[in-house]
N, CA, C and O atoms as a Tripos MOL2 file, in Angstrom:
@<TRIPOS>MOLECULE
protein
  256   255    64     0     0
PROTEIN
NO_CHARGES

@<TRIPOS>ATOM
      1 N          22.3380  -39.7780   29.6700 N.3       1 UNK1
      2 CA         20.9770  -40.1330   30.0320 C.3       1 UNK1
      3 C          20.4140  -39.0550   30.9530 C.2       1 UNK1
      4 O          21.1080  -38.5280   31.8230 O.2       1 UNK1
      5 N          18.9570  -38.7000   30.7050 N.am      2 UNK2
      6 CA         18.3020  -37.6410   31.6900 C.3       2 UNK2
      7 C          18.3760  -37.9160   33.0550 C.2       2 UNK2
      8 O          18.5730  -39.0850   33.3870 O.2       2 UNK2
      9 N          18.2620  -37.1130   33.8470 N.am      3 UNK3
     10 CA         18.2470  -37.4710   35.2550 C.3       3 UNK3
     11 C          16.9100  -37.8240   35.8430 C.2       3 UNK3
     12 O          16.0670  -36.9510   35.6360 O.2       3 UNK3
     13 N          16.5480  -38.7190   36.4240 N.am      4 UNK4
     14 CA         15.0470  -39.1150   36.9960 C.3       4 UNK4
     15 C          14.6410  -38.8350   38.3300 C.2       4 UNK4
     16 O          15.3020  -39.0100   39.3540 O.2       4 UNK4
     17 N          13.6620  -38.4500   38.2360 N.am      5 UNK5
     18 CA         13.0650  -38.0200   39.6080 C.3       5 UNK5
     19 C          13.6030  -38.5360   40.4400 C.2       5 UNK5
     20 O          13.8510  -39.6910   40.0960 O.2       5 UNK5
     21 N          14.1270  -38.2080   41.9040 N.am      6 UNK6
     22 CA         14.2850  -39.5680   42.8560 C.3       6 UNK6
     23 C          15.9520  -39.2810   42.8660 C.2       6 UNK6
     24 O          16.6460  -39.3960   43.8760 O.2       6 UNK6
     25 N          16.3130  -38.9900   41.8960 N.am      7 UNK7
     26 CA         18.2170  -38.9500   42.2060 C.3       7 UNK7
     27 C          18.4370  -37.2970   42.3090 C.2       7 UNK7
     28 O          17.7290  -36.2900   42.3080 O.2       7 UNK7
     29 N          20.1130  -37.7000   42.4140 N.am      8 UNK8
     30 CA         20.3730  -36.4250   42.7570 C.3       8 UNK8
     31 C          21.3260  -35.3830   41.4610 C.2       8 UNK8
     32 O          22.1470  -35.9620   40.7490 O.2       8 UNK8
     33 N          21.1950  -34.5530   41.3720 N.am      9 UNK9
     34 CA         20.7410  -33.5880   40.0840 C.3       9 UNK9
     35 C          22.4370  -34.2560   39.6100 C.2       9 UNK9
     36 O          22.4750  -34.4820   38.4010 O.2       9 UNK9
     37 N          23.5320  -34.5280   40.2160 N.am     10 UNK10
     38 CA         24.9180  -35.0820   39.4220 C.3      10 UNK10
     39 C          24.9540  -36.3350   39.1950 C.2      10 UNK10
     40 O          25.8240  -36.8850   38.5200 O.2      10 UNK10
     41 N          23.8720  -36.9730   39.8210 N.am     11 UNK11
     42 CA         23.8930  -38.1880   39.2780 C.3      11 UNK11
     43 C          23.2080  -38.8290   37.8750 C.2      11 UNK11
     44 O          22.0630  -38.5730   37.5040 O.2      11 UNK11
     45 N          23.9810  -39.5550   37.3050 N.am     12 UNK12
     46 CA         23.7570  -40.5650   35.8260 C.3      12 UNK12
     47 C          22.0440  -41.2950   36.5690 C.2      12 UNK12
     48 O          21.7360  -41.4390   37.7520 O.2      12 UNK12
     49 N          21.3460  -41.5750   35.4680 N.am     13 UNK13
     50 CA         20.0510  -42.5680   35.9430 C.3      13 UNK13
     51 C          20.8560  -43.3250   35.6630 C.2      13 UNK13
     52 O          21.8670  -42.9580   35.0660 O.2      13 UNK13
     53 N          20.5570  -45.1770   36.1650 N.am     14 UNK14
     54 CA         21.3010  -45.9470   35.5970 C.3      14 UNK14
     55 C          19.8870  -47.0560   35.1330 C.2      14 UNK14
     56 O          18.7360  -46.6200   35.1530 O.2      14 UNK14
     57 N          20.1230  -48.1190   34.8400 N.am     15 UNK15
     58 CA         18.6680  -49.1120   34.3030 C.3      15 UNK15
     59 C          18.4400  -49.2880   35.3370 C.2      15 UNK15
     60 O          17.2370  -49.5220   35.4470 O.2      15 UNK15
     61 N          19.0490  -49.3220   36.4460 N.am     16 UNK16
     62 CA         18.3900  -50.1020   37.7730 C.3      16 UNK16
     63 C          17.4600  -49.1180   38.3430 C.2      16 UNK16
     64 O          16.3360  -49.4170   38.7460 O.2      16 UNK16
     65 N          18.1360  -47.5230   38.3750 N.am     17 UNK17
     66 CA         16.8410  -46.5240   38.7870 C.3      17 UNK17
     67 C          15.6560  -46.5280   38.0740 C.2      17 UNK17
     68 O          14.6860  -46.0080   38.6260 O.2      17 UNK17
     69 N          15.4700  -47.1820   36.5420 N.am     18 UNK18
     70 CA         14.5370  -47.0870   35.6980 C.3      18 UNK18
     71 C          13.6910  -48.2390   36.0620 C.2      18 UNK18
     72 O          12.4700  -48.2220   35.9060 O.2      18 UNK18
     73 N          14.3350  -49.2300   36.5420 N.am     19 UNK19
     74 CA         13.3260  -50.5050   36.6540 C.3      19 UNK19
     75 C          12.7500  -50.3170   37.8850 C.2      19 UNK19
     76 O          11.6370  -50.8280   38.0140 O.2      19 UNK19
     77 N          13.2280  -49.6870   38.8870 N.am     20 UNK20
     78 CA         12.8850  -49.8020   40.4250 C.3      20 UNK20
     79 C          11.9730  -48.6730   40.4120 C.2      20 UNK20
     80 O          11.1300  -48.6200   41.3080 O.2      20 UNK20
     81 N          12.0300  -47.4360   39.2140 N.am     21 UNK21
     82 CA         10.4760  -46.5880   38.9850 C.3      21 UNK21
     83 C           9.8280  -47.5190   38.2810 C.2      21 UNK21
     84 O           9.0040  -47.9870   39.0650 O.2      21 UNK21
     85 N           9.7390  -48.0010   37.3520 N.am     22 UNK22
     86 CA          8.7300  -48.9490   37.1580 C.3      22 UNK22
     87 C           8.0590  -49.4540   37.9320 C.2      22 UNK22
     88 O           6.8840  -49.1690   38.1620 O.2      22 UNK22
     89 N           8.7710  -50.3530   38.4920 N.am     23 UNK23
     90 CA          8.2470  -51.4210   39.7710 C.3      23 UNK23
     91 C           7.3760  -50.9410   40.4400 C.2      23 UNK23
     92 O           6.2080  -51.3170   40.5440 O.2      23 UNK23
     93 N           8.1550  -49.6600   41.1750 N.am     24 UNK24
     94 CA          7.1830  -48.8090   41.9590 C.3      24 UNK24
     95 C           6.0490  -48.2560   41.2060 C.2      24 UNK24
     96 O           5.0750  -48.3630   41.9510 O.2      24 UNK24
     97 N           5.6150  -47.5950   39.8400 N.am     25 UNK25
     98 CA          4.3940  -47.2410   39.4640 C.3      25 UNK25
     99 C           3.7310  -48.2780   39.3470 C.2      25 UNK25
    100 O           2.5350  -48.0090   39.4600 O.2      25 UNK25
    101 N           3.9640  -49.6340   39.1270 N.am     26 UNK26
    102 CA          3.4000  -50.5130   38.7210 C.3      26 UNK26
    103 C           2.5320  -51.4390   40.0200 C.2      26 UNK26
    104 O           1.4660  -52.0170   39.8070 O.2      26 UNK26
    105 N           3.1640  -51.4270   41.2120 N.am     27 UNK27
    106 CA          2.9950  -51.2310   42.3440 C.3      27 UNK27
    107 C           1.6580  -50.6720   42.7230 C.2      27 UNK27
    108 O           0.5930  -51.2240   43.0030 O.2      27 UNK27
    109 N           2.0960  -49.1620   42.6350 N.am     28 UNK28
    110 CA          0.9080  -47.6320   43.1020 C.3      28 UNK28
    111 C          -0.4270  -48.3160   41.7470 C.2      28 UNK28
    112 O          -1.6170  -48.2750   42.0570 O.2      28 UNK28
    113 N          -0.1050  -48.7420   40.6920 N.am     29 UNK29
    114 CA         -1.4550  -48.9930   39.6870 C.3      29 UNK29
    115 C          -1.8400  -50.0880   40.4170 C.2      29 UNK29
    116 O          -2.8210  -49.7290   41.0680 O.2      29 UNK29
    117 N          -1.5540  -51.3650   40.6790 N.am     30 UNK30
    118 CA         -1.7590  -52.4810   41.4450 C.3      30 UNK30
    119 C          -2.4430  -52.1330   42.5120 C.2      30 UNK30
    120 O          -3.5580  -52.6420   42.6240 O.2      30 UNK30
    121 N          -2.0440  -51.3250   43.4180 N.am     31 UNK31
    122 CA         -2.6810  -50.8640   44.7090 C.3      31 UNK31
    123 C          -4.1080  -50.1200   44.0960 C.2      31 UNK31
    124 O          -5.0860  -50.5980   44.6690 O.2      31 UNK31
    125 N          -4.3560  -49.4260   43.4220 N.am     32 UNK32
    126 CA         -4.8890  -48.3620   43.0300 C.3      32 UNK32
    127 C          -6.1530  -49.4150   42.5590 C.2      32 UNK32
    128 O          -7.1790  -49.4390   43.2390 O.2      32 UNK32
    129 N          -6.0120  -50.2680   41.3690 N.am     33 UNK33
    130 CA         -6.7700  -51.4940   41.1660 C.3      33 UNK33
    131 C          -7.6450  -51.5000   41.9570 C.2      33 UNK33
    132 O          -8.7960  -51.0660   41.9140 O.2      33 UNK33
    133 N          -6.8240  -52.2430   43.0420 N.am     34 UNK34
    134 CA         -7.5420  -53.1570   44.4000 C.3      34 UNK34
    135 C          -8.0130  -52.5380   45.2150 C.2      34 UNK34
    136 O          -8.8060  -53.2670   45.8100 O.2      34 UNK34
    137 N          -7.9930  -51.0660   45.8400 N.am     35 UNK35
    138 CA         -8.4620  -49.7600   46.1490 C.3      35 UNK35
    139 C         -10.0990  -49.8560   45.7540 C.2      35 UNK35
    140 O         -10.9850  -49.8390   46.6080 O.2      35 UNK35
    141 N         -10.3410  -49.9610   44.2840 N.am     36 UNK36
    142 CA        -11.4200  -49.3250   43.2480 C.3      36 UNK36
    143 C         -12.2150  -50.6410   43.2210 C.2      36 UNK36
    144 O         -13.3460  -50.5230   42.7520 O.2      36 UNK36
    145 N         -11.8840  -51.7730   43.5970 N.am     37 UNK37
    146 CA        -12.2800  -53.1330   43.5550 C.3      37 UNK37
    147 C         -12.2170  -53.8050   42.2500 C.2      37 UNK37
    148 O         -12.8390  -54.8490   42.0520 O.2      37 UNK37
    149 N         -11.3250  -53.1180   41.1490 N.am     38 UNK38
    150 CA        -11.0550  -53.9130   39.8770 C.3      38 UNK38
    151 C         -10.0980  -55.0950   39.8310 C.2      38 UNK38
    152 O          -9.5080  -55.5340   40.8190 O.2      38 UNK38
    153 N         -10.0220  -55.4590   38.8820 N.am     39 UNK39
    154 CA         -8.5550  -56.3600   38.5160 C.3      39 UNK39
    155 C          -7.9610  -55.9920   37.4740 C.2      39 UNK39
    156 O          -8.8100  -55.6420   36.6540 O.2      39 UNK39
    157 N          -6.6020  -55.8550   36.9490 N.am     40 UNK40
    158 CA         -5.8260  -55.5590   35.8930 C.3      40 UNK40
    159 C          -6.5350  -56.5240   35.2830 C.2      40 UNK40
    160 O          -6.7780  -57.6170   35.7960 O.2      40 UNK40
    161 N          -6.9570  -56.1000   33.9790 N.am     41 UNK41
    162 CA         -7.0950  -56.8690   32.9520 C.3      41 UNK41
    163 C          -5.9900  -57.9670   32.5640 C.2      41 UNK41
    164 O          -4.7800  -57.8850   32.7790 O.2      41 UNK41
    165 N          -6.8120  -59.1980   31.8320 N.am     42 UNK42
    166 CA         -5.6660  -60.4810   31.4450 C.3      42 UNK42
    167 C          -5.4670  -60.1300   30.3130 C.2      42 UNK42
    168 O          -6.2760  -59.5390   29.5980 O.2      42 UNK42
    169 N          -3.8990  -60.5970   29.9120 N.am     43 UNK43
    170 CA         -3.2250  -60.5210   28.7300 C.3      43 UNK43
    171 C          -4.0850  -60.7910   27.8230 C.2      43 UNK43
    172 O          -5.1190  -61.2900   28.2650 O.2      43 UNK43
    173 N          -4.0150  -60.5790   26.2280 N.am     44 UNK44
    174 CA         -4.6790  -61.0220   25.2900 C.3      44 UNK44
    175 C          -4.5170  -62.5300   25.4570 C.2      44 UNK44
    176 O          -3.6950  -63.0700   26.1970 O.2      44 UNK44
    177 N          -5.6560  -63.3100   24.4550 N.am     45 UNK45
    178 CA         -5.1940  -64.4650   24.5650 C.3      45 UNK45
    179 C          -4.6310  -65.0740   23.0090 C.2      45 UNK45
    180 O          -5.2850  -65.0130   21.9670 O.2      45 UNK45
    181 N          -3.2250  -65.6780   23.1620 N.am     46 UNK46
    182 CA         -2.5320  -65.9360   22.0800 C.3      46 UNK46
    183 C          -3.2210  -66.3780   20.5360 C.2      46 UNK46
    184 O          -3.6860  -67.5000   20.3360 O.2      46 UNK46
    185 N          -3.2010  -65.5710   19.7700 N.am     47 UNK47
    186 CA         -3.5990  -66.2740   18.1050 C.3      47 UNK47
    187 C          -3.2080  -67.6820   18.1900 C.2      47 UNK47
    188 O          -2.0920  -67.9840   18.6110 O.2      47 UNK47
    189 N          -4.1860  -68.6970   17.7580 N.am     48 UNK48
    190 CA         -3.8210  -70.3360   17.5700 C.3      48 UNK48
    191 C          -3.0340  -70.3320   16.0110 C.2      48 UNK48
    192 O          -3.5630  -69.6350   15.1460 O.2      48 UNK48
    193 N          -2.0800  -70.9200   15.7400 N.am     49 UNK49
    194 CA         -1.9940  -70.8940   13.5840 C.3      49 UNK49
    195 C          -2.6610  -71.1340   12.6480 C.2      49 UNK49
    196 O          -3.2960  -72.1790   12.5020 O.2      49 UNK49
    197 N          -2.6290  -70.3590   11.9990 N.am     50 UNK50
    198 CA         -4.1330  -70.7450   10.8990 C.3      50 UNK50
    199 C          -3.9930  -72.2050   10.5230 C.2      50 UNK50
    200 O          -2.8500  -72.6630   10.5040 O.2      50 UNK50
    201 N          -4.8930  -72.9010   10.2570 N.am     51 UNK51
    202 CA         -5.5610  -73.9550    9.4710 C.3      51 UNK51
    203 C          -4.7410  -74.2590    8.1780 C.2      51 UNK51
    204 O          -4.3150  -73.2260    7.6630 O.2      51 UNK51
    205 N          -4.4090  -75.4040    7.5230 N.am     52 UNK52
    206 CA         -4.0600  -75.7060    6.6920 C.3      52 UNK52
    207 C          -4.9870  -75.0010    5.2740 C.2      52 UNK52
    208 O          -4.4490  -74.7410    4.1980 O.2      52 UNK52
    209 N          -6.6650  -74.7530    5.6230 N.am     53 UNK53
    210 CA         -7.7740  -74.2580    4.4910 C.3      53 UNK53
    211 C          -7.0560  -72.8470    4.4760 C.2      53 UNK53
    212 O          -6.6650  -72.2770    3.4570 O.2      53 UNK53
    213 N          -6.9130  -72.2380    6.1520 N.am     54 UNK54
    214 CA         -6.7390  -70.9040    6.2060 C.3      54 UNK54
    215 C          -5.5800  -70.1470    4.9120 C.2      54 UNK54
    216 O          -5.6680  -69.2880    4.0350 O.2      54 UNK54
    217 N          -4.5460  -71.0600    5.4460 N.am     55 UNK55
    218 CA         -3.2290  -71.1080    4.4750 C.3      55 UNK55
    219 C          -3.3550  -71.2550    2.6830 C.2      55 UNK55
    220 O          -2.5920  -70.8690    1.7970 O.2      55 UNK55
    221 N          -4.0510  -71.6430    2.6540 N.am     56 UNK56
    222 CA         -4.3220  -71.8480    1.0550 C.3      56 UNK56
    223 C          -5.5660  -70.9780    0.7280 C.2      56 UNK56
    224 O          -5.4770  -70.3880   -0.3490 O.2      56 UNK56
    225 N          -6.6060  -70.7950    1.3690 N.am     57 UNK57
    226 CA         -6.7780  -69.0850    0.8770 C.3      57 UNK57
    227 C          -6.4540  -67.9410    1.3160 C.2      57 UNK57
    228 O          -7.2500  -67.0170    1.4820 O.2      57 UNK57
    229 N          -4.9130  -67.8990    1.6060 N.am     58 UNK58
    230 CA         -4.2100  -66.8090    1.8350 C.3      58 UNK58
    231 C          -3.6570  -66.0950    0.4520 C.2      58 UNK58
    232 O          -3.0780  -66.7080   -0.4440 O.2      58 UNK58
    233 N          -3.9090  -64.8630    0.4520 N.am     59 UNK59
    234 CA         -3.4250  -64.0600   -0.8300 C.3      59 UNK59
    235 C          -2.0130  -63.7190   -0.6390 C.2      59 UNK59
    236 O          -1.6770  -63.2240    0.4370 O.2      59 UNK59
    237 N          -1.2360  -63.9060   -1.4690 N.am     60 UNK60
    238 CA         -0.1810  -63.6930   -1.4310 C.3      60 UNK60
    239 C           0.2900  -61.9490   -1.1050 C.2      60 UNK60
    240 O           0.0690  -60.9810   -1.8320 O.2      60 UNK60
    241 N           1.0940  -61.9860    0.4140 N.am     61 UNK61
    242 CA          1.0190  -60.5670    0.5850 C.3      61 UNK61
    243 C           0.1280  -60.1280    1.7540 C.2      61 UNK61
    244 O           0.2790  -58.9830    2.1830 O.2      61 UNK61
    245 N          -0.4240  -60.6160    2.0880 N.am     62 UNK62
    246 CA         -1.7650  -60.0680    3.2370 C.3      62 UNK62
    247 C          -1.1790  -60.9430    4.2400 C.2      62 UNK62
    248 O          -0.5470  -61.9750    4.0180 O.2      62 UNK62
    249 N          -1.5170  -60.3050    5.6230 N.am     63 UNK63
    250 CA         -1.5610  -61.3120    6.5020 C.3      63 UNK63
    251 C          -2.7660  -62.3840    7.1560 C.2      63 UNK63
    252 O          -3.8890  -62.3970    6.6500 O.2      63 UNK63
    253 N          -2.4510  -63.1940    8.2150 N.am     64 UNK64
    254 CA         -3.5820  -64.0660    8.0220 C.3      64 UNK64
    255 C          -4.2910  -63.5160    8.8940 C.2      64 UNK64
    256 O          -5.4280  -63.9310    9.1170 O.2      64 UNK64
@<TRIPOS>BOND
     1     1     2 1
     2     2     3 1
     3     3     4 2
     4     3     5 am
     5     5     6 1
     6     6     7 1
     7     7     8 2
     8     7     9 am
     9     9    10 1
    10    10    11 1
    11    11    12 2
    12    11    13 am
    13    13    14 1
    14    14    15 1
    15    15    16 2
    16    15    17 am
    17    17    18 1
    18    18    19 1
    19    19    20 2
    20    19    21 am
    21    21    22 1
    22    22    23 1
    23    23    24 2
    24    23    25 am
    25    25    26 1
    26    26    27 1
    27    27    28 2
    28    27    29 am
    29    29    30 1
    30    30    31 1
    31    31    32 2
    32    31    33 am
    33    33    34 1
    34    34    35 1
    35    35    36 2
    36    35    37 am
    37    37    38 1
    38    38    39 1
    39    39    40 2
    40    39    41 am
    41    41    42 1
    42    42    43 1
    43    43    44 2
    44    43    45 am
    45    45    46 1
    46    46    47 1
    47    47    48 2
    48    47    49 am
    49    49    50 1
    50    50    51 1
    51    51    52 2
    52    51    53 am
    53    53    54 1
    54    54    55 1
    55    55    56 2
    56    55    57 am
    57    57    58 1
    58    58    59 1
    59    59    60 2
    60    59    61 am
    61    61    62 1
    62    62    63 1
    63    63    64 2
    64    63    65 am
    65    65    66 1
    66    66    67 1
    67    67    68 2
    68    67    69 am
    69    69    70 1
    70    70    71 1
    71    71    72 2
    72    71    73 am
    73    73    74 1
    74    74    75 1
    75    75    76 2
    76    75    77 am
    77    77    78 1
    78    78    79 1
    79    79    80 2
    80    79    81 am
    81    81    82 1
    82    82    83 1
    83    83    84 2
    84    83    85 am
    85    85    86 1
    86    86    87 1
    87    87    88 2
    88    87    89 am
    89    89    90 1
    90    90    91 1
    91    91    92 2
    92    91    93 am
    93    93    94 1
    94    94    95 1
    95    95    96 2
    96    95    97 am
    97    97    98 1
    98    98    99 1
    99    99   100 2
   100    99   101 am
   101   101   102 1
   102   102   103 1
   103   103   104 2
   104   103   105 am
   105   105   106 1
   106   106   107 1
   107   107   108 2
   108   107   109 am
   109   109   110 1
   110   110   111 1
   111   111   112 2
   112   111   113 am
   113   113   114 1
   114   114   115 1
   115   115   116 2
   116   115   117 am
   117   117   118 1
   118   118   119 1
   119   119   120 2
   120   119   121 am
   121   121   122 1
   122   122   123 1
   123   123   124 2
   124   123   125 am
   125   125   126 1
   126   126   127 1
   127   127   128 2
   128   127   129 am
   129   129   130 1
   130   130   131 1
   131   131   132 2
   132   131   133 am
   133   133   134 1
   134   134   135 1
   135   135   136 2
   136   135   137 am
   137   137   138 1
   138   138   139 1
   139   139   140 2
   140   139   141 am
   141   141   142 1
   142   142   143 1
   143   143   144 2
   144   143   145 am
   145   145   146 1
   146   146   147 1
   147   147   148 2
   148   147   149 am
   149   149   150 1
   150   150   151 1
   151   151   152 2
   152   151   153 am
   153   153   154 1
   154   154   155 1
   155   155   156 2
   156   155   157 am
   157   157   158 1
   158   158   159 1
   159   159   160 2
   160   159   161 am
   161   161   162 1
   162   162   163 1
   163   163   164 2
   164   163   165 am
   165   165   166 1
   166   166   167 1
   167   167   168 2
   168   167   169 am
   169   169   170 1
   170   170   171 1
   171   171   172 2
   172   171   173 am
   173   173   174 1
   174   174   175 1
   175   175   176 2
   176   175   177 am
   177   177   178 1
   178   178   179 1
   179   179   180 2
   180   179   181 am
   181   181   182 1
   182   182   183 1
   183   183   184 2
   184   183   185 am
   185   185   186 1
   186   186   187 1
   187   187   188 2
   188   187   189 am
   189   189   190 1
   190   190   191 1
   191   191   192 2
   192   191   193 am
   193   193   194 1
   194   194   195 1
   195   195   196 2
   196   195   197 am
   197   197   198 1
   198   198   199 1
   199   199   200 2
   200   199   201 am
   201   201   202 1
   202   202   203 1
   203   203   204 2
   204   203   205 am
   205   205   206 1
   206   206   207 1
   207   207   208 2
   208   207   209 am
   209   209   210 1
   210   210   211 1
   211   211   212 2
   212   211   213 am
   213   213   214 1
   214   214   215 1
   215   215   216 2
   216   215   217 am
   217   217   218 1
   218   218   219 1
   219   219   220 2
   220   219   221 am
   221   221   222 1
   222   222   223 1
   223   223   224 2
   224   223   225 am
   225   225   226 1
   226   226   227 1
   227   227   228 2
   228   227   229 am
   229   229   230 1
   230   230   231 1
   231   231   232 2
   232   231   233 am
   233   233   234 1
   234   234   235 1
   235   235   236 2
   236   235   237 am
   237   237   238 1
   238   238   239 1
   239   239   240 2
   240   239   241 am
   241   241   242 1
   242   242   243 1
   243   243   244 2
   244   243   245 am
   245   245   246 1
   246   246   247 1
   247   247   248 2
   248   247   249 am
   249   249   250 1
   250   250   251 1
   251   251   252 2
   252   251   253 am
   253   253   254 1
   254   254   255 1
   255   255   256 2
@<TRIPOS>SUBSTRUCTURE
     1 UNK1         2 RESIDUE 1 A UNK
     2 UNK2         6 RESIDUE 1 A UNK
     3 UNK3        10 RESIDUE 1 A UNK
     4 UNK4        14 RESIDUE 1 A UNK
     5 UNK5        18 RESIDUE 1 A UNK
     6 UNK6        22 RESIDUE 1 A UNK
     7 UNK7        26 RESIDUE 1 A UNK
     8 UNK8        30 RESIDUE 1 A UNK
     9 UNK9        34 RESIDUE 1 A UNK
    10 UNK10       38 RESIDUE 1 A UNK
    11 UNK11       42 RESIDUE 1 A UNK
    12 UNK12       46 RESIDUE 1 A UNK
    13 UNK13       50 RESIDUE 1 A UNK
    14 UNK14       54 RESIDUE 1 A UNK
    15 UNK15       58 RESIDUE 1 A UNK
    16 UNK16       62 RESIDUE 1 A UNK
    17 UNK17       66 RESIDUE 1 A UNK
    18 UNK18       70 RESIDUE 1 A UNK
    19 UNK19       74 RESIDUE 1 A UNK
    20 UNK20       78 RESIDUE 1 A UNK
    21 UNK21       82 RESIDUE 1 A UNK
    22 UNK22       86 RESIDUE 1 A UNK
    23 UNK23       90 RESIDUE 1 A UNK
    24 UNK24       94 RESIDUE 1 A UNK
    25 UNK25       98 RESIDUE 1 A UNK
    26 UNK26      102 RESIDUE 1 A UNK
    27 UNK27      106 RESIDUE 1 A UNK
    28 UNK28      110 RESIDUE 1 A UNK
    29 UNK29      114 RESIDUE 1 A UNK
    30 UNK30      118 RESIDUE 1 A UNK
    31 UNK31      122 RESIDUE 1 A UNK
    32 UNK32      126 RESIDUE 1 A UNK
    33 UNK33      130 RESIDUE 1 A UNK
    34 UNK34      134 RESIDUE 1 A UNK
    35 UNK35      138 RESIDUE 1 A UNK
    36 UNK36      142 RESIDUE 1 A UNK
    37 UNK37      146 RESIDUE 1 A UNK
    38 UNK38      150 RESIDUE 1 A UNK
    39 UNK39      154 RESIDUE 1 A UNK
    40 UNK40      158 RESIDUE 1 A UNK
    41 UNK41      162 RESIDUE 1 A UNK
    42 UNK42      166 RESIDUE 1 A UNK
    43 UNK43      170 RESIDUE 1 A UNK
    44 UNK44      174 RESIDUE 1 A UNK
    45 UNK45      178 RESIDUE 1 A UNK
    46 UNK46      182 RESIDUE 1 A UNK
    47 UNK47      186 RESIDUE 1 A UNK
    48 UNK48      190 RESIDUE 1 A UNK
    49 UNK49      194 RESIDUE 1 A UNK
    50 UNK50      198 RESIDUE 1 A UNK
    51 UNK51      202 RESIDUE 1 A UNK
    52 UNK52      206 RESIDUE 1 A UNK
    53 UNK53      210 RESIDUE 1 A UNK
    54 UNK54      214 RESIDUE 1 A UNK
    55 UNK55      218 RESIDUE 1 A UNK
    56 UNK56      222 RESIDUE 1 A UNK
    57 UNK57      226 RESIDUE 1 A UNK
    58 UNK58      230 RESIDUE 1 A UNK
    59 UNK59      234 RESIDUE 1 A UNK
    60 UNK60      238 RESIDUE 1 A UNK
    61 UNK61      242 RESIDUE 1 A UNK
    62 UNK62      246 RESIDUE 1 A UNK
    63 UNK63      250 RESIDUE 1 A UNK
    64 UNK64      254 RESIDUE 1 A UNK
């Protein structure tokens, strides 16, 4: 595995150095947000299941 910013040039990254850079950029964007007076945008909001009509004019092959 490459070595990541932050360690030292013989050391392995391990997942935990990868999540704890995450954290931290995710952090600095969070701050950065609230800085600018925005809000992170909200998740999409979940597809409901099509309709029983939906389902029966579905073409075989396409999605809904």
């Amino acid at each position: 595995m490459a070595d990541v910013a932050g360690t030292a040039p013989h050391q392995q990254t391990t997942l935990d150095d990868i999540a704890r850079r995450i954290a931290r950029m995710e952090a600095n964007l969070i701050d950065l947000f609230e800085h600018v007076g925005l809000t992170p945008r909200r998740p999409p909001t979940p597809r409901l299941p099509p309709t029983p009509l939906q389902l029966q004019d579905k073409q075989p092959g396409t999605f809904p």
